[in-house]
Backbone as JSON, one array per atom type, in Angstrom:
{
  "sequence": "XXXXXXXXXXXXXXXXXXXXXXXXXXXXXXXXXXXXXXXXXXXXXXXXXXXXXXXXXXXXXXXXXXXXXXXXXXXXXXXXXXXXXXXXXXXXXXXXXXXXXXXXXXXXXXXXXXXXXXXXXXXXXXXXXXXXXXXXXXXXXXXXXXXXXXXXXXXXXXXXXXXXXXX",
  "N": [[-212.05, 35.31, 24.74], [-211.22, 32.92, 26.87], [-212.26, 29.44, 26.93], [-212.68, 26.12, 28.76], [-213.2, 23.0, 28.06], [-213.86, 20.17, 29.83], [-212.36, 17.1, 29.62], [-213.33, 14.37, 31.08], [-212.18, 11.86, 30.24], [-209.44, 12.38, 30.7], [-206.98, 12.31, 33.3], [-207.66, 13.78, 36.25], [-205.38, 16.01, 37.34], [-204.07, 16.17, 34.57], [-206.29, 17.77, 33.9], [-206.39, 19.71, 35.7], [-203.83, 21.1, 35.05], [-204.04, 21.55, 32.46], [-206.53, 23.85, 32.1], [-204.98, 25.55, 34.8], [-202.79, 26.74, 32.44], [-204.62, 27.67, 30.33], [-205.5, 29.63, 32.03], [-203.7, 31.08, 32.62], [-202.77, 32.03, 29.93], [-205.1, 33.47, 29.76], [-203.93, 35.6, 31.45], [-201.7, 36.14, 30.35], [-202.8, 37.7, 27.96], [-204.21, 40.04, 29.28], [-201.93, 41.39, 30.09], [-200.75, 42.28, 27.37], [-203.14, 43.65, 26.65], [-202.93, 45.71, 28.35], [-200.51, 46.84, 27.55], [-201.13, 47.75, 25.05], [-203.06, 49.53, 25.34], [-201.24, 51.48, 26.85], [-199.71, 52.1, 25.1], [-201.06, 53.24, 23.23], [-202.07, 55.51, 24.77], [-199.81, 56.94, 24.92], [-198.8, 57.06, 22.38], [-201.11, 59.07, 21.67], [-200.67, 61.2, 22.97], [-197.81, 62.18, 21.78], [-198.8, 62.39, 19.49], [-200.12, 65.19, 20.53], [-197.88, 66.66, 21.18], [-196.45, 66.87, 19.26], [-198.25, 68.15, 16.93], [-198.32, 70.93, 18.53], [-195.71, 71.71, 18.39], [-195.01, 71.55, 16.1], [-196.01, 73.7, 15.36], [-194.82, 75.77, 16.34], [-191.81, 77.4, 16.43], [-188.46, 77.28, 17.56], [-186.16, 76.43, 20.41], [-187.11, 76.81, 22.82], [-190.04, 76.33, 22.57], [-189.86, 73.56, 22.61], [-190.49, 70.02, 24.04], [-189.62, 68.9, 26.81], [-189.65, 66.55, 27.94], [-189.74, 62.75, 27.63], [-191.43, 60.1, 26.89], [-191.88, 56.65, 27.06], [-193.02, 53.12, 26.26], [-192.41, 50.33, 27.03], [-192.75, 46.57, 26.8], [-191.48, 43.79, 28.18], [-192.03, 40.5, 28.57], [-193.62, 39.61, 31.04], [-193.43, 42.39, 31.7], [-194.02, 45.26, 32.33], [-192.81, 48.87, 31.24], [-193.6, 51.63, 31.57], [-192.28, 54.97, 31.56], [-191.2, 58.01, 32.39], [-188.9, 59.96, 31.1], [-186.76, 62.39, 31.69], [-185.71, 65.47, 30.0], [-182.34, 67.38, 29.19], [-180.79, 70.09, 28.07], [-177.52, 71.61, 26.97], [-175.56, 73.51, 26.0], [-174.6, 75.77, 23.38], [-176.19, 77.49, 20.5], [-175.47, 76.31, 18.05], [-174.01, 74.05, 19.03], [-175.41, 71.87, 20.03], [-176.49, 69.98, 22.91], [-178.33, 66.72, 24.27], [-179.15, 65.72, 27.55], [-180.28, 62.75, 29.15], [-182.49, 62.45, 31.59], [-183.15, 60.28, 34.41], [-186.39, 60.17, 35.9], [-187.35, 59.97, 39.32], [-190.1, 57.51, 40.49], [-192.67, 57.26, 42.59], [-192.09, 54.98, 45.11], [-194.5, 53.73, 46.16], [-197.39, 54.59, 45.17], [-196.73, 53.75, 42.91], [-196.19, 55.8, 40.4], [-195.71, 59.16, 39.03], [-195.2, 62.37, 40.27], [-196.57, 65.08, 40.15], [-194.93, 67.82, 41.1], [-192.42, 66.15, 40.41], [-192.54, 65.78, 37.23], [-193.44, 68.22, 36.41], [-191.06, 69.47, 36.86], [-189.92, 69.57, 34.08], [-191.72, 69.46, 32.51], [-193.17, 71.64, 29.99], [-195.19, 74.78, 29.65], [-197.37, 74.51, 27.94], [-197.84, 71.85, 27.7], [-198.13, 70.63, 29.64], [-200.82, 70.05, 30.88], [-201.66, 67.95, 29.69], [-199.58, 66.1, 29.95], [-200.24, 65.0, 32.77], [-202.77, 64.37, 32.95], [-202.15, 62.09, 31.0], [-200.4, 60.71, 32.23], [-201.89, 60.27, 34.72], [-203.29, 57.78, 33.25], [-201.55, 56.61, 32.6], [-200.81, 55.54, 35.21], [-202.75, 53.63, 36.11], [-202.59, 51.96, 35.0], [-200.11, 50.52, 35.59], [-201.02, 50.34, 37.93], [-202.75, 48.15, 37.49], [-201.25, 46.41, 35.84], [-199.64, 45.23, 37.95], [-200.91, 43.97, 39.63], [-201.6, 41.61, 37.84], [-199.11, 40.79, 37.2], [-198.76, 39.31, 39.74], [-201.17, 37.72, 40.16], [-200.09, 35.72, 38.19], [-197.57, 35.03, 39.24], [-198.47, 33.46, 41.71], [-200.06, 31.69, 40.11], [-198.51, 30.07, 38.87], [-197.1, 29.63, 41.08], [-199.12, 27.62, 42.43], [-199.2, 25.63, 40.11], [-196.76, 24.92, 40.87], [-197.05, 23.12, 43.02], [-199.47, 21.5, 42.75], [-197.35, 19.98, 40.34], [-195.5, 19.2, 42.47], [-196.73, 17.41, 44.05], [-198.06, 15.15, 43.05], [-197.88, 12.6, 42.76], [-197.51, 12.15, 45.66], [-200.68, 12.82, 47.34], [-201.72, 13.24, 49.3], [-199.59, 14.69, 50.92], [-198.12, 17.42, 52.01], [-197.31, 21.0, 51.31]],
  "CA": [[-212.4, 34.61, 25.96], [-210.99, 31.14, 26.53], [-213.26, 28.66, 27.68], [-212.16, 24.89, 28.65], [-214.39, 21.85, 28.42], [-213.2, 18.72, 30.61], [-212.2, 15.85, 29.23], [-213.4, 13.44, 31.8], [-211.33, 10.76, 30.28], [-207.91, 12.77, 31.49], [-206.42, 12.04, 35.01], [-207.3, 14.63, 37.18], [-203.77, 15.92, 36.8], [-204.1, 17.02, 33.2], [-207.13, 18.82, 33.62], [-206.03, 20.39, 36.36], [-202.91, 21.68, 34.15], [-204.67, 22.79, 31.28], [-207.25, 24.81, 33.06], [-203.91, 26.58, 34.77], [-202.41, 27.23, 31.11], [-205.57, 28.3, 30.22], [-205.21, 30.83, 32.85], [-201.95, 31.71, 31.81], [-203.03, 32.54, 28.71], [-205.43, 34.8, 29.57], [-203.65, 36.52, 32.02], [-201.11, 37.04, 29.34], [-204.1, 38.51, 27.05], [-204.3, 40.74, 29.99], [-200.87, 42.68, 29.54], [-200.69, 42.78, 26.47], [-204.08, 44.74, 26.01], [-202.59, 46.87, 28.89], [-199.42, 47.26, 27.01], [-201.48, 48.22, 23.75], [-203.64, 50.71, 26.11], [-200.43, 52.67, 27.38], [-198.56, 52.75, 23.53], [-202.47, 54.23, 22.57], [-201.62, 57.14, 25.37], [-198.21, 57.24, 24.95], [-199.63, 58.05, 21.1], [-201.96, 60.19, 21.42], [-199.59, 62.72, 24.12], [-196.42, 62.43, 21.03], [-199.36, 63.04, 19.06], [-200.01, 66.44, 21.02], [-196.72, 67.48, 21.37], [-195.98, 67.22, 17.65], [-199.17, 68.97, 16.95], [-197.46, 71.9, 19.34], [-193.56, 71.56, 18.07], [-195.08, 71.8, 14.11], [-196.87, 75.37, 14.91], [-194.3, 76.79, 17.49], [-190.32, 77.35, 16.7], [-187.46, 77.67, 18.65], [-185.83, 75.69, 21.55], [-187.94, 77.04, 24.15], [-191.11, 74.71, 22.94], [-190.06, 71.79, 22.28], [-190.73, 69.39, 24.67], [-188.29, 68.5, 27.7], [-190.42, 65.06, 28.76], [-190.11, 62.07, 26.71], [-192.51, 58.93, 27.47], [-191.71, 55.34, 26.86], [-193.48, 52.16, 27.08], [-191.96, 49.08, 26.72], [-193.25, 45.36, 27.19], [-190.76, 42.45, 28.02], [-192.65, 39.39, 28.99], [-195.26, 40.35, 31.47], [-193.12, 43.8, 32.7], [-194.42, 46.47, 31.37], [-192.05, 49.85, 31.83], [-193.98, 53.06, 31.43], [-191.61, 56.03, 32.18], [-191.47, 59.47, 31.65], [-187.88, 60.76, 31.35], [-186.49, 64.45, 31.63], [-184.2, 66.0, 28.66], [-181.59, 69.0, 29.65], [-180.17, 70.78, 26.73], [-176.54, 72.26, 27.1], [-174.59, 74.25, 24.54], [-174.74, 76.76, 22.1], [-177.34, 77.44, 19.24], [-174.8, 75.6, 16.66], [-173.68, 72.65, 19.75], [-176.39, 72.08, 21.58], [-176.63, 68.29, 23.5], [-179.17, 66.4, 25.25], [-179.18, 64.6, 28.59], [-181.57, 62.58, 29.46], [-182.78, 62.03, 33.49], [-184.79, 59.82, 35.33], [-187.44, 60.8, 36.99], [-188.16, 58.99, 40.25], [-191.52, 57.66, 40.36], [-193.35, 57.11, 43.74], [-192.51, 53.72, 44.99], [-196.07, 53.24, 46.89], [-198.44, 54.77, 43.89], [-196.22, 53.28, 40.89], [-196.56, 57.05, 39.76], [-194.98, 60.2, 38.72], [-196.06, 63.21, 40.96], [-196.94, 66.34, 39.81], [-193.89, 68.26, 40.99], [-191.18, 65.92, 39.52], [-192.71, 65.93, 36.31], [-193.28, 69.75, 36.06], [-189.58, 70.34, 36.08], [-189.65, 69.33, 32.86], [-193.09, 70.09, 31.62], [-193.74, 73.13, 29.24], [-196.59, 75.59, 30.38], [-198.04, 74.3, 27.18], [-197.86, 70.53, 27.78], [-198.51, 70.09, 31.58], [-202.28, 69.22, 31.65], [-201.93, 66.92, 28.65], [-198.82, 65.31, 30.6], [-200.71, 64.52, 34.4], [-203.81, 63.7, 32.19], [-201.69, 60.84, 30.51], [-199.58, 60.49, 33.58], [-203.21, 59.66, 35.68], [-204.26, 56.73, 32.87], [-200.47, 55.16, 32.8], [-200.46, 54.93, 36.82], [-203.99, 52.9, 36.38], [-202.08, 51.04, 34.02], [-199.13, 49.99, 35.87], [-201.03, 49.32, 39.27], [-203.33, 46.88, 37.12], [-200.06, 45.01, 35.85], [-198.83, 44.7, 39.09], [-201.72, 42.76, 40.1], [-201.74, 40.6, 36.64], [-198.19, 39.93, 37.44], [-198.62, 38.53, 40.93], [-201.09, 36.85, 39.65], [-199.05, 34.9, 37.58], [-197.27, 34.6, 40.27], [-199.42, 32.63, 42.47], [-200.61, 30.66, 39.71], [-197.03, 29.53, 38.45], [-197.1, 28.44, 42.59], [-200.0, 26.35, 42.36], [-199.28, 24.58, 39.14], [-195.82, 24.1, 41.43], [-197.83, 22.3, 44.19], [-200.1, 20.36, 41.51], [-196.55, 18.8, 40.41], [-195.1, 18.24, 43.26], [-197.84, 16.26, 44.56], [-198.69, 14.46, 41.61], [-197.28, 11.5, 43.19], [-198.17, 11.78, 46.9], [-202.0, 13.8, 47.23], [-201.69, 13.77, 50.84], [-198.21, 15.33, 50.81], [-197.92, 19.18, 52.5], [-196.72, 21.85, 50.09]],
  "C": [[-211.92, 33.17, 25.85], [-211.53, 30.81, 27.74], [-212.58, 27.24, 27.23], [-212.89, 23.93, 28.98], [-213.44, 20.53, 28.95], [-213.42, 17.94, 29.78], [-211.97, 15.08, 30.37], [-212.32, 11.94, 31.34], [-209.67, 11.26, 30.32], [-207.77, 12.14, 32.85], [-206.58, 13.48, 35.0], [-206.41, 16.0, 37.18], [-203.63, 17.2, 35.76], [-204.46, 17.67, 33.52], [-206.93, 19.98, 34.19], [-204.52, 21.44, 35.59], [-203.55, 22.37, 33.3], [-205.97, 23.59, 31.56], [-205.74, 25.92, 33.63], [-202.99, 27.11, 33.32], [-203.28, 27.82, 30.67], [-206.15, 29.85, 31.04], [-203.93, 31.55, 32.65], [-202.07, 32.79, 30.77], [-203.95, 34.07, 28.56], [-204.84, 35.74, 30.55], [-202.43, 37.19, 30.97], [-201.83, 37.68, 28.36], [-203.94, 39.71, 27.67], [-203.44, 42.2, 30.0], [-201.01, 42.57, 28.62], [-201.79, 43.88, 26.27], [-203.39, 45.89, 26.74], [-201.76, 47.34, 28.73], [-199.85, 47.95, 26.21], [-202.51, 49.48, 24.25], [-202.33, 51.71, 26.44], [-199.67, 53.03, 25.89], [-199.46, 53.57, 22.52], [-202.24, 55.64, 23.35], [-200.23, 57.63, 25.32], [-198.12, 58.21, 22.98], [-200.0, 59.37, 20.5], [-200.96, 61.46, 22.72], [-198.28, 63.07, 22.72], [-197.58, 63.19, 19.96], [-199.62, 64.99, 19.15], [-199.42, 67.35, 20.91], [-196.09, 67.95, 19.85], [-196.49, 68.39, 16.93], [-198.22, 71.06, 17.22], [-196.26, 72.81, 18.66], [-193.98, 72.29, 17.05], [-195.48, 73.42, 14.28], [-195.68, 76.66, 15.47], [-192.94, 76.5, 17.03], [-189.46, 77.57, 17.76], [-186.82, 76.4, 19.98], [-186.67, 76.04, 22.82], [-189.29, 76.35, 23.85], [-191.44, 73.89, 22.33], [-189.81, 70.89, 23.6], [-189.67, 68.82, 25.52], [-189.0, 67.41, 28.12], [-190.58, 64.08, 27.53], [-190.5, 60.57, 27.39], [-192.34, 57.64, 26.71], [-192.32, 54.22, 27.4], [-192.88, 51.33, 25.99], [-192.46, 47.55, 27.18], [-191.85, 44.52, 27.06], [-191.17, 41.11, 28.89], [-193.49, 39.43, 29.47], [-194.74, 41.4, 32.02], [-193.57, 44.78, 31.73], [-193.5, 47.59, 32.22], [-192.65, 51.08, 31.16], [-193.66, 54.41, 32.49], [-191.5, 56.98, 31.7], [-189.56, 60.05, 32.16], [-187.84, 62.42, 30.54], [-185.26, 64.69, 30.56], [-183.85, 67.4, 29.07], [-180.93, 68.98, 28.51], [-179.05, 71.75, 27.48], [-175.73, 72.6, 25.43], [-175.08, 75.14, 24.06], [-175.57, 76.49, 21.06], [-176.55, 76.13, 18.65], [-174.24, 73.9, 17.82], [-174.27, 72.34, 20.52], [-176.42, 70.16, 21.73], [-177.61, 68.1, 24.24], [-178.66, 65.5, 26.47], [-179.91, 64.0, 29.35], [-181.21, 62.15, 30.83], [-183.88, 61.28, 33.68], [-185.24, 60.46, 36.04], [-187.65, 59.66, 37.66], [-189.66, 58.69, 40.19], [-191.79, 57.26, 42.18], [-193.56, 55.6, 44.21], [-194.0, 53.21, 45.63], [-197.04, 53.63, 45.82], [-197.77, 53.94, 42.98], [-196.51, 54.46, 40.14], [-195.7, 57.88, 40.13], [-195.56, 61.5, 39.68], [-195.87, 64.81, 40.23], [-195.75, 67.48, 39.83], [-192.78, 67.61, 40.28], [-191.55, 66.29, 38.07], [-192.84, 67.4, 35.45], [-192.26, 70.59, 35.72], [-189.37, 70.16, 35.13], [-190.32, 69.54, 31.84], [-193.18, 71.39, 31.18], [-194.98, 73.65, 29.83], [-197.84, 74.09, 29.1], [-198.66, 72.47, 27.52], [-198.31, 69.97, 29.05], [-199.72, 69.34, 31.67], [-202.21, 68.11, 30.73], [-200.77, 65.27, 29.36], [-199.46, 64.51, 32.0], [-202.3, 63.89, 33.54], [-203.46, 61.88, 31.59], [-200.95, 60.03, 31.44], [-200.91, 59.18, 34.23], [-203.31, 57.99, 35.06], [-203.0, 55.71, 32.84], [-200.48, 54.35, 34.32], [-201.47, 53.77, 37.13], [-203.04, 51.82, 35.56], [-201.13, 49.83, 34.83], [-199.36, 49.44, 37.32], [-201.82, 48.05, 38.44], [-202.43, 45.72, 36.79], [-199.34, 44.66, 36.59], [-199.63, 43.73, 39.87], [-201.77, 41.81, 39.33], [-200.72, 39.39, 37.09], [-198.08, 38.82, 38.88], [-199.79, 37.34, 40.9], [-201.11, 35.5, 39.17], [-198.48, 34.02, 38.71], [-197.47, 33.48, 41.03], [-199.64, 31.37, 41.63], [-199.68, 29.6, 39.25], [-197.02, 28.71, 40.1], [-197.49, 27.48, 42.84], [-199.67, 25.52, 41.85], [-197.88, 23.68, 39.87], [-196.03, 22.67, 42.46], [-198.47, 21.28, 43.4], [-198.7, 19.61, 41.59], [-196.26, 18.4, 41.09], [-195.83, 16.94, 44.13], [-198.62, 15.13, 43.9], [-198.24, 12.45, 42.37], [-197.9, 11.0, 44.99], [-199.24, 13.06, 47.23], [-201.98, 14.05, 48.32], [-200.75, 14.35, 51.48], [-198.49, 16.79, 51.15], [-197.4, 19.68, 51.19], [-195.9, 22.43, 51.5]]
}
């Protein structure tokens, strides 16, 4: 938790700054936990599937859906791409596909993801599916935000000079 005690002997100004950094900060706290929440389900599903793979031979079940989360600054990218296998026992290749996701949810829907889902894997997939989509609308609100607050601190400077000045 960060907590900020005024220093009455700042200008105004400052305080007003480090209070917004202070917000900064924890909104970057924010993704990250929700980065370290989706690479915990992203985990525990490779977990699953391994589980699965180790008991069961053959090309028919091993897993055609592979799940990635990545963090670069405050974006978080949790996607579920599709793998097609061509060739022969002895030349066999992968190719991996995007899957569209749903631009209005920020989610994967049930049919795209199925073309790719094993009988075996399906509920474990829309199960993990459900807790990334919570994931990725929460960092879409974190990021905006940011957003906003990066605006303010713009307005703070520019006015730093004239207080009665429009933004």
């Amino acid at each position: 938790m960060v907590s900020y005690t005024v220093n009455k002997m700042e200008p105004p100004q400052i305080q007003e700054e480090k209070l917004y950094a202070d917000a900064r900060a924890a909104l970057d706290a924010c993704v990250a936990e929700l980065f370290d929440q989706a690479f915990d389900l992203a985990d525990d599903y490779m977990r699953h599937v391994d589980k699965y793979e180790d008991t069961n031979a053959g090309w028919g079940s091993r897993s055609s859906l592979q799940l990635s989360c990545t963090r670069k600054g405050s974006h978080l990218d949790l996607k579920w791409t599709g793998v097609r296998w061509f060739g022969g026992k002895n030349n066999r290749q992968s190719v991996r596909e995007a899957i569209p996701k749903n631009k209005e949810t920020l989610g994967y829907s049930k049919s795209k993801l199925s073309e790719y889902a094993k009988d075996w894997e399906i509920a474990k997939v829309l199960e993990t599916e459900a807790k990334l989509n919570l994931i990725r609308r929460k960092g879409t609100h974190i990021v905006k935000a940011q957003i906003a607050l990066s605006n303010a601190l713009r307005v703070l400077r520019a006015n730093l000079d004239d207080p009665e000045a429009s933004d």
